[in-house]
C-alpha positions as CSV (number, residue, x, y, z in Angstrom):
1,X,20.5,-6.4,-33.7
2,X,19.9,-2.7,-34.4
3,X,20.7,-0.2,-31.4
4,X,17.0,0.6,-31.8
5,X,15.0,-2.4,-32.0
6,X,14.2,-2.7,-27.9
7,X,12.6,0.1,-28.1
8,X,9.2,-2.0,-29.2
9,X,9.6,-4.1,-25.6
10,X,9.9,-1.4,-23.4
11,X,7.3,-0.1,-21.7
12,X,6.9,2.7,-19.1
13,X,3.3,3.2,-17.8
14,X,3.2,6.3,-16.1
15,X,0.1,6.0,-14.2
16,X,2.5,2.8,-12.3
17,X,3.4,4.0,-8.8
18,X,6.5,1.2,-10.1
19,X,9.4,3.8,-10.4
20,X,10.4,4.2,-13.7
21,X,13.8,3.1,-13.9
22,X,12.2,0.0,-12.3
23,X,10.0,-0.3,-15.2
24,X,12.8,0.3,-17.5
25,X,14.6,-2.7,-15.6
26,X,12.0,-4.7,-15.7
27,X,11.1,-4.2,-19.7
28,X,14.5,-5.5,-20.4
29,X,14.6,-8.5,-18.0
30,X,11.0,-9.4,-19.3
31,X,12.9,-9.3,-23.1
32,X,15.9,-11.5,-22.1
33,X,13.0,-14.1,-20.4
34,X,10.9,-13.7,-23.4
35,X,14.4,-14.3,-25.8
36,X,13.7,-10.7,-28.0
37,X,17.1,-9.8,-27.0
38,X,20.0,-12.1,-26.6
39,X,23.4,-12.1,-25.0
40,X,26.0,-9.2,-26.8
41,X,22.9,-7.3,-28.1
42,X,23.4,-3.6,-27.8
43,X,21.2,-1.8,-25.9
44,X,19.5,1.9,-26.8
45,X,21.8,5.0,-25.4
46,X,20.5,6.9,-22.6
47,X,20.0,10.0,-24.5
48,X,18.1,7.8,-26.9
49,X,16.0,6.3,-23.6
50,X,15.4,9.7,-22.3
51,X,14.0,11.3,-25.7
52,X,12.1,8.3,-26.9
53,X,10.4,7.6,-23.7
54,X,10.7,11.6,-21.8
55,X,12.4,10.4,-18.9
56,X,15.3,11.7,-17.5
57,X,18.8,10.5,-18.0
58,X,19.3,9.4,-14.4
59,X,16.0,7.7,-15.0
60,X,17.3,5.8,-17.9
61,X,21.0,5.5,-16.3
62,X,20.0,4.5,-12.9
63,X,17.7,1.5,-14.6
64,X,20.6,0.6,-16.7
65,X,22.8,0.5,-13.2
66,X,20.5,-1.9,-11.4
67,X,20.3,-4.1,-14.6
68,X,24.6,-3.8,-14.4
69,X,24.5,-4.3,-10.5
70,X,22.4,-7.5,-10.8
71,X,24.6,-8.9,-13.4
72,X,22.6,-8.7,-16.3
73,X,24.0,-5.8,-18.6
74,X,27.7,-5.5,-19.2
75,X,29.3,-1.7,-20.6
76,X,31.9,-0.5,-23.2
77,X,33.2,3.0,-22.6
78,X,32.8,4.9,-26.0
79,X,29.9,1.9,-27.0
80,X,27.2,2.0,-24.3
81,X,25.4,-0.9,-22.5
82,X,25.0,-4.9,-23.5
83,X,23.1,-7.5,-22.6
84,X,26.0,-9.5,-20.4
85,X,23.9,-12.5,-19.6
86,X,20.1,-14.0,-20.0
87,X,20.4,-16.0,-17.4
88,X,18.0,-14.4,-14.9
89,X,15.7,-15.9,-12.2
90,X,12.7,-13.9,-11.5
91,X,9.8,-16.7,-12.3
92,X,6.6,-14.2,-10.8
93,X,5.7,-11.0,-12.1
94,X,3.0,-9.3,-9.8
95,X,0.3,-6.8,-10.3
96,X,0.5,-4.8,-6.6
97,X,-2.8,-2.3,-5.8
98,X,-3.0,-0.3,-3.4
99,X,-5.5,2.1,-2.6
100,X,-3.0,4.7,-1.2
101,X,0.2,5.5,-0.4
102,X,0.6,6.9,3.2
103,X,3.2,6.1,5.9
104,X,1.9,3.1,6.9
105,X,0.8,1.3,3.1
106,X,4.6,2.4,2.6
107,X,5.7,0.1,5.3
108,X,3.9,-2.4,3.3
109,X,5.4,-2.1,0.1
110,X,8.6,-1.7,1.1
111,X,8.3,-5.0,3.1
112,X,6.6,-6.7,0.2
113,X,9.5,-5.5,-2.4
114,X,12.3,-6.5,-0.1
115,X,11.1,-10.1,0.4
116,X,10.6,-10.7,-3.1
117,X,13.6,-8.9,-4.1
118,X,15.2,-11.4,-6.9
119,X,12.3,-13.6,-7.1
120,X,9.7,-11.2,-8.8
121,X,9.3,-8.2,-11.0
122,X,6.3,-5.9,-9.1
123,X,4.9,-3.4,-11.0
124,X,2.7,-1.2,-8.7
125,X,-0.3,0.7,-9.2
126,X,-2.4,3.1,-6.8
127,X,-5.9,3.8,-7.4
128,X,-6.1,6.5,-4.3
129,X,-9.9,5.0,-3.4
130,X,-11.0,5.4,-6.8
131,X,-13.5,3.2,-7.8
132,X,-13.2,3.6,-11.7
133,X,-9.8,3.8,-11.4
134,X,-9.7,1.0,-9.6
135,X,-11.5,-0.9,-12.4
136,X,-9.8,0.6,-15.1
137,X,-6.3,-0.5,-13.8
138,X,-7.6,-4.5,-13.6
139,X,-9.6,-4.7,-16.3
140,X,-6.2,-3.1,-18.5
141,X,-3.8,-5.6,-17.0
142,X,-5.7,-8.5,-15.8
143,X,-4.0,-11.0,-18.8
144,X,-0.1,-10.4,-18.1
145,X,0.9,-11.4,-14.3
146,X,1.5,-14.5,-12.4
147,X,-0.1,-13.0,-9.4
148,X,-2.4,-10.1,-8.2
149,X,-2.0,-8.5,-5.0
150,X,-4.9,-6.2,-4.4
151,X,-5.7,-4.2,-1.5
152,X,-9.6,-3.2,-1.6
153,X,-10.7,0.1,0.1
154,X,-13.4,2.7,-1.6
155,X,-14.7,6.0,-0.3
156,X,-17.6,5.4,-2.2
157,X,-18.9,3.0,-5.4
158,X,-17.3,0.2,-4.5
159,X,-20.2,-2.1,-4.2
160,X,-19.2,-4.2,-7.1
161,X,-15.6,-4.5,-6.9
162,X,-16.1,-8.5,-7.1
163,X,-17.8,-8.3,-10.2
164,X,-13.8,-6.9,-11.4
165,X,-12.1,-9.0,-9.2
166,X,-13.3,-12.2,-10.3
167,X,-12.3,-11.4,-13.5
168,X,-8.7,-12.7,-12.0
169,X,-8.1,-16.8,-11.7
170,X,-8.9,-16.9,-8.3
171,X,-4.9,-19.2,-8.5
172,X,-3.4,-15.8,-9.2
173,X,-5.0,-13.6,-6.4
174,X,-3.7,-12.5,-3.1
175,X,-6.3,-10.4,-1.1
176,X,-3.9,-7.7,0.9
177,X,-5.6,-5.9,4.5
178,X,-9.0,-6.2,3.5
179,X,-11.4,-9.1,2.2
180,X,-14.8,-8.3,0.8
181,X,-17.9,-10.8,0.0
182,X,-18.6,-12.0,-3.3
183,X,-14.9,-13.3,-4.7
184,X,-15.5,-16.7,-5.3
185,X,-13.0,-19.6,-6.0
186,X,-10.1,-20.3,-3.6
187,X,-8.1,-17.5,-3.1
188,X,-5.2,-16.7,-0.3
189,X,-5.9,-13.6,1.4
190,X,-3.2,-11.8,4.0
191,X,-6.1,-9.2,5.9
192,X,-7.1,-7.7,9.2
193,X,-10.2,-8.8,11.0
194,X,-11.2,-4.9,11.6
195,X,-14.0,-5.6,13.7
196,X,-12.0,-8.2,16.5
197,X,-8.6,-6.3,16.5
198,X,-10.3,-2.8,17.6
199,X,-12.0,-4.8,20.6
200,X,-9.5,-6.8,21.5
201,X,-6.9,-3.6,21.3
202,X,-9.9,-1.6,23.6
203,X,-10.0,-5.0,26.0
204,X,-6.0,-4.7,26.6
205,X,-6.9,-0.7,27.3
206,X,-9.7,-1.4,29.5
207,X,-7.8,-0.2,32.5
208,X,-6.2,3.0,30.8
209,X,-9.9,4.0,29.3
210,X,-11.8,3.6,32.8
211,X,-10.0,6.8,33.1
212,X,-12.6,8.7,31.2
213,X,-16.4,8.7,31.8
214,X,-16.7,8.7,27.5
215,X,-15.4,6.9,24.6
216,X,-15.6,9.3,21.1
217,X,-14.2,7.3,17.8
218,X,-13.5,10.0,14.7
219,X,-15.3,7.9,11.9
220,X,-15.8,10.8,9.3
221,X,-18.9,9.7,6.9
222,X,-16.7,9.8,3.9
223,X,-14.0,7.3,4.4
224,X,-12.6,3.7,3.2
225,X,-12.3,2.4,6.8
226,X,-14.9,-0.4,6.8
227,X,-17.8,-0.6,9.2
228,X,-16.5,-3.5,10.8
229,X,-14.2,-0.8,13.1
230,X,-17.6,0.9,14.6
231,X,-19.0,-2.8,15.6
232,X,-16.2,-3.7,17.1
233,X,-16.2,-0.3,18.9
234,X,-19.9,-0.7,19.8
235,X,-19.8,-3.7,20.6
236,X,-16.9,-3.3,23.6
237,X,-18.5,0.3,24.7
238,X,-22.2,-2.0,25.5
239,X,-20.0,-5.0,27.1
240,X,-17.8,-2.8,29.9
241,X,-20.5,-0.4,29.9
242,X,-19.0,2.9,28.9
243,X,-21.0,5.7,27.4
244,X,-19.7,6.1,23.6
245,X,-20.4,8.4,20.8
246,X,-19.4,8.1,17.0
247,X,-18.2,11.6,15.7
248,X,-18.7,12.3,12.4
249,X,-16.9,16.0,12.1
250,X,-14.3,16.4,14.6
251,X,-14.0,20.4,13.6
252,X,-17.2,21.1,14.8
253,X,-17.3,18.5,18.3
254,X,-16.2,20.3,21.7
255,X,-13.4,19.0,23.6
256,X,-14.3,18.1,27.4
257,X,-12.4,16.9,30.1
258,X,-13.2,12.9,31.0
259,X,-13.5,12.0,27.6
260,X,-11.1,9.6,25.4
261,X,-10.9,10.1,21.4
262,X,-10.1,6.8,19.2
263,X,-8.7,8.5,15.7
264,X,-8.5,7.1,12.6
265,X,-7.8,9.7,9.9
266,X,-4.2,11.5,9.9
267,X,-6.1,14.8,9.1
268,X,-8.0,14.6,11.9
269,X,-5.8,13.7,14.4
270,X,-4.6,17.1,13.2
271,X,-7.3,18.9,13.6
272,X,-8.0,17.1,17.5
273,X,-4.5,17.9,18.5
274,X,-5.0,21.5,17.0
275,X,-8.3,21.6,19.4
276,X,-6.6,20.3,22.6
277,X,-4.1,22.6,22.6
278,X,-6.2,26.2,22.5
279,X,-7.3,24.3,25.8
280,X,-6.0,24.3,29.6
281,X,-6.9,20.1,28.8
282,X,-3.4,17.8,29.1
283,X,-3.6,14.5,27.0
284,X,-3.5,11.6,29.8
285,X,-4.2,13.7,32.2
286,X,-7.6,15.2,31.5
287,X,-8.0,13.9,27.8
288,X,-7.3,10.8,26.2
289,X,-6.2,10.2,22.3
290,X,-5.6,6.7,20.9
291,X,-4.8,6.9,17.2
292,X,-5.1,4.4,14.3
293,X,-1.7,2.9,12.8
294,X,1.5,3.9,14.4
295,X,4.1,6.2,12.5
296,X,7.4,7.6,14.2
297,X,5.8,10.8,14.1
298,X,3.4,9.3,16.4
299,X,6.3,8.5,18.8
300,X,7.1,12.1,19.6
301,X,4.2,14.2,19.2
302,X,2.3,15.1,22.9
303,X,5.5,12.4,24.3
304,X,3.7,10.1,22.6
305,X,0.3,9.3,21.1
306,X,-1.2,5.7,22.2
307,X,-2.0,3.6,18.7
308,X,-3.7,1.0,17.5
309,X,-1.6,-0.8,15.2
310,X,-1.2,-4.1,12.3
311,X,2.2,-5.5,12.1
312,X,2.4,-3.6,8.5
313,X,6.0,-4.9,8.1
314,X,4.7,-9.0,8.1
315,X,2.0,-7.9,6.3
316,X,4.3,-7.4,3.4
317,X,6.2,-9.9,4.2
318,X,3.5,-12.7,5.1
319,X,2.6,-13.1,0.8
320,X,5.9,-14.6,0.5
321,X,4.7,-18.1,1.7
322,X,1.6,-18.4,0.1
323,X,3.5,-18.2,-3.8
């Protein structure tokens, strides 16, 4: 074949979070499958990648490395890369969404990617909460994978995001952290049960919180954490009896000595731990802080910052029996 004529099967999306030399990889592993390209082709050049598809060269070499690592391209010094061998197992290709991409949702992904490593090509989109980005991305790809992992969370318009989803076989759909009403058919799910985890973490704490005379939870009005999180709250503050208080705007809410704040946003942790410490207040001592998904960081910051946590690392590797 012409040096040239892979260039119509490759295809780098660049609003994928899926690294492009990983898309790169993946193009050409989804040609050998597809029999466009056959063993001994020749392969474009990595200048020819770079300027046809503005990437870098250690974009385009790197892809080419992983395709030579896992056995599947072959070199000639002086000639460039071939295909070495079409005989390559990956039998799922996966549509991954997340709504973001902070410390924790990486824990995820990188869980997810490493058990499916050699089994699966993921290409991996963020829609950072938005709702007609969200749409956009499913309704543009909801034809070419074996599966769909999606992970559901909106700031705000979200209301219909079954309408989209059940535009997926409901075979080919994984529902990752998060279920919401209205997906119909039989679908596996890997998800947290917001409202039971928060009161059961707050029953286990029960002794630690007596402490303090008030229980605050940061639940900023605009944010994609579900209201299941403030019933579960509620509903443990009315059983023990403790006096609670939902705070909206943790800028503007006085710090006091006796009280206990569960956080949920990283900015706001911030913004609390920035508040504390113009105080004479110590955290344990005279002011509690429980915080929302642990992180290293977490580890060392005031010797330590109580969390309420998901095993993120099974979550991502949990999917892996239900393919």
């Amino acid at each position: 074949m012409k040096k040239n004529t892979l260039f119509q099967y490759i295809n780098i999306d660049y609003l994928s979070a899926t690294p492009k030399y990983m898309q790169l990889a993946n193009s050409v592993i989804k040609a050998i499958g597809e029999e466009k390209v056959v063993q001994g082709d020749l392969l474009p050049s990595i200048n020819e990648l770079s300027f046809e598809f503005e990437i870098s060269r250690d974009t385009a070499e790197k892809g080419y490395k992983y395709l030579k690592q896992i056995g599947v391209l072959g070199s000639v010094p002086g000639k460039g890369y071939f295909v070495k061998s079409t005989e390559v197992e990956k039998p799922f290709k996966i549509f991954l969404l997340f709504n973001k991409l902070g410390s924790h949702k990486k824990i995820i992904y990188d869980s997810f990617v490493k058990t499916l490593d050699g089994i699966a090509l993921i290409d991996f989109y963020v829609y950072n909460n938005d709702y007609s980005l969200f749409k956009k991305l499913i309704l543009g790809h909801k034809k070419e994978y074996t599966h769909y992992v999606i992970m559901p969370h909106f700031i705000e318009s979200g209301d219909e995001a079954y309408e989209i989803i059940n535009q997926i076989p409901s075979e080919k759909l994984l529902m990752l952290d998060k279920i919401i009403p209205g997906i119909k058919g039989s679908y596996a799910a890997v998800y947290e049960n917001f409202e039971k985890d928060i009161y059961d973490a707050m029953e286990q704490l029960k002794t630690e919180l007596s402490k303090y005379h008030t229980i605050k939870i940061i639940f900023p009005r605009d944010t994609y954490y579900p209201e299941e999180i403030l019933k579960g709250f509620t509903k443990f503050c009315r059983q023990y009896a403790f006096n609670y208080k939902t705070v909206h705007d943790i800028s503007i809410e006085p710090i006091k000595e006796g009280e206990v704040f569960i956080n949920l946003m990283e900015e706001d942790l911030v913004s609390l731990i920035e508040k504390i410490l113009v105080t004479k207040l110590k955290v344990g001592k005279h002011v509690g802080v429980i915080s929302y998904n642990e992180t290293p960081l977490k580890k060392i910051i005031l010797n330590g910052i109580t969390t309420i946590s998901t095993d993120f690392e099974f979550m991502g590797k949990r999917p892996q029996n239900l393919y």
